[in-house]
N, C-alpha and C positions, 0 to 999 in steps of 0.2 A: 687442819694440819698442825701438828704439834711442833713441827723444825722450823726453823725463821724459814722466812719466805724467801727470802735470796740463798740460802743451802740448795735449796731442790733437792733434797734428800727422799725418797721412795719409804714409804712405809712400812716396818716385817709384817704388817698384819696380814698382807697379800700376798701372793705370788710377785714373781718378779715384774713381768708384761705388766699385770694389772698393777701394781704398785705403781709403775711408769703412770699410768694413763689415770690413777685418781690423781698422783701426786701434781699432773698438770689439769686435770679438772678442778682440783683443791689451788693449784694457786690464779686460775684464770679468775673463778669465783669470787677468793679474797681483793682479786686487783677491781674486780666489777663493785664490789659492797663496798669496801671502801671508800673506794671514788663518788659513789652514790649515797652514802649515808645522809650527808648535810641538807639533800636534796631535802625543799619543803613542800608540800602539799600543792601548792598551785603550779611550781618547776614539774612536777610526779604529772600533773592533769592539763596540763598548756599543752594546750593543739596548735602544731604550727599551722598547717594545713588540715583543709576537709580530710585530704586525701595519706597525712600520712598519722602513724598510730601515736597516741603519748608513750612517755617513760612508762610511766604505770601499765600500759599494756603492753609494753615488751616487757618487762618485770615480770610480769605473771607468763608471759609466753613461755620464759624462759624455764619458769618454772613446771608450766603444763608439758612443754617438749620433753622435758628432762623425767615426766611423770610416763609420757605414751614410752620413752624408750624405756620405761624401767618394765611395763607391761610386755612389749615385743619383749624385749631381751630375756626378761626371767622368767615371768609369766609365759611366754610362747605365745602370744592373745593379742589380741588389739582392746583398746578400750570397751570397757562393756556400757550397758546406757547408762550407770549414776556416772562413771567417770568421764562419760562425753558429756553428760547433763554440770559436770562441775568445772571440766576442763576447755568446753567446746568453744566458751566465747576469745580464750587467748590460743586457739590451735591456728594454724595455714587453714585458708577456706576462703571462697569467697565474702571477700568481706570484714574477715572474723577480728583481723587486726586494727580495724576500725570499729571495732567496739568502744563508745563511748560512755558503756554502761562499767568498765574497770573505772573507777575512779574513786574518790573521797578517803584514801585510804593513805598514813603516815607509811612511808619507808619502810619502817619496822614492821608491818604486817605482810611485806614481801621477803621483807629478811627471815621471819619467821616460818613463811610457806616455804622458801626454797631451803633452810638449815632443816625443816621437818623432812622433806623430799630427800634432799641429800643424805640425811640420815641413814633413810631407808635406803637409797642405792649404794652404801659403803655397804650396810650389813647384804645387801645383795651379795655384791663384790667378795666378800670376804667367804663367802660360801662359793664359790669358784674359782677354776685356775686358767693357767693359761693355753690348754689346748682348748678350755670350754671360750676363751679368748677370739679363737683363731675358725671357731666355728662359724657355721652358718645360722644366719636367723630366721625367722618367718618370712622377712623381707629379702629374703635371698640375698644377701649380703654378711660378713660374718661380725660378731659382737664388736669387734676393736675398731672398723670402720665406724659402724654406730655411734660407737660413744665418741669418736673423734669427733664425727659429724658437729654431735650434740655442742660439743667444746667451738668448735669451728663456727655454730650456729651463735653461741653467746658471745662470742667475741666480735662476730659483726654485729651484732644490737647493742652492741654496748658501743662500738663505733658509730652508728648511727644513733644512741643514747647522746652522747657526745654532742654529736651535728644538730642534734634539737635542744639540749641545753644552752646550746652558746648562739643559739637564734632566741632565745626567748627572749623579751625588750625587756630594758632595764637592768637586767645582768651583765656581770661580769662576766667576760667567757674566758676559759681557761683550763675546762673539765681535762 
């Protein structure tokens, strides 16, 4: 987002609607990266529990959700098999967010996946308006619930990022 972040200014490159809805997927993003950059390598792979996922794999979740809606939404498609074979271990599944195989990865190679992804869902964005907004999608629900969703869905993992950082021993908590 190129406006400071306390403006909330909408960007012309969209439609109005959509401009509303990157301009707060762009600054929910920047409050998650942020807050997480410092994080190191064993903070990212610290399992509190058997039972619940590390940072590192909601990280990527975050970014694989944001990957299946760019296919429903633009694509009209669900994942096909490379993108389930690449996305599947951080999707909803039984299970899948207990993958203990996302790991050994610095920060910056989630930041990287998600700046790549987002990428491509602005240039999505910027090739549609806002009746194509208000449509319906594959999922029988129309784009702008979607991507709420999607917003709605990072901002509780990053809440629960939160709740497992400041469990980890030895740390500071304060996230």
């Amino acid at each position: 987002m190129e406006s400071d972040l306390f403006d909330m200014v909408p960007s012309r490159k969209f439609t109005p609607e959509i401009a509303h809805l990157v301009m707060m997927l762009d600054v929910s993003k920047k409050r998650i990266v942020d807050t997480l950059s410092s994080l190191s390598l064993y903070e990212l792979d610290y399992c509190l529990t058997g039972q619940t996922p590390t940072i590192a794999t909601l990280l990527k979740h975050m970014v694989a959700v944001e990957e299946w809606f760019q296919v429903i939404s633009f694509l009209n498609r669900d994942f096909n098999e490379e993108e389930k074979r690449l996305w599947s271990s951080a999707m909803p599944g039984k299970g899948a967010l207990l993958d203990r195989t996302i790991k050994d990865n610095e920060f910056i190679f989630y930041a990287h996946l998600w700046n790549h992804t987002r990428k491509k869902t602005l240039q999505f964005f910027a090739q549609r308006d806002d009746q194509w907004l208000y449509s319906k999608n594959s999922q029988k629900y129309n784009h702008y619930f979607g991507w709420f969703h999607l917003m709605e869905d990072h901002l509780c993992h990053f809440g629960q990022i939160k709740m497992i950082r400041n469990r980890i021993p030895g740390k500071e908590s304060g996230l």
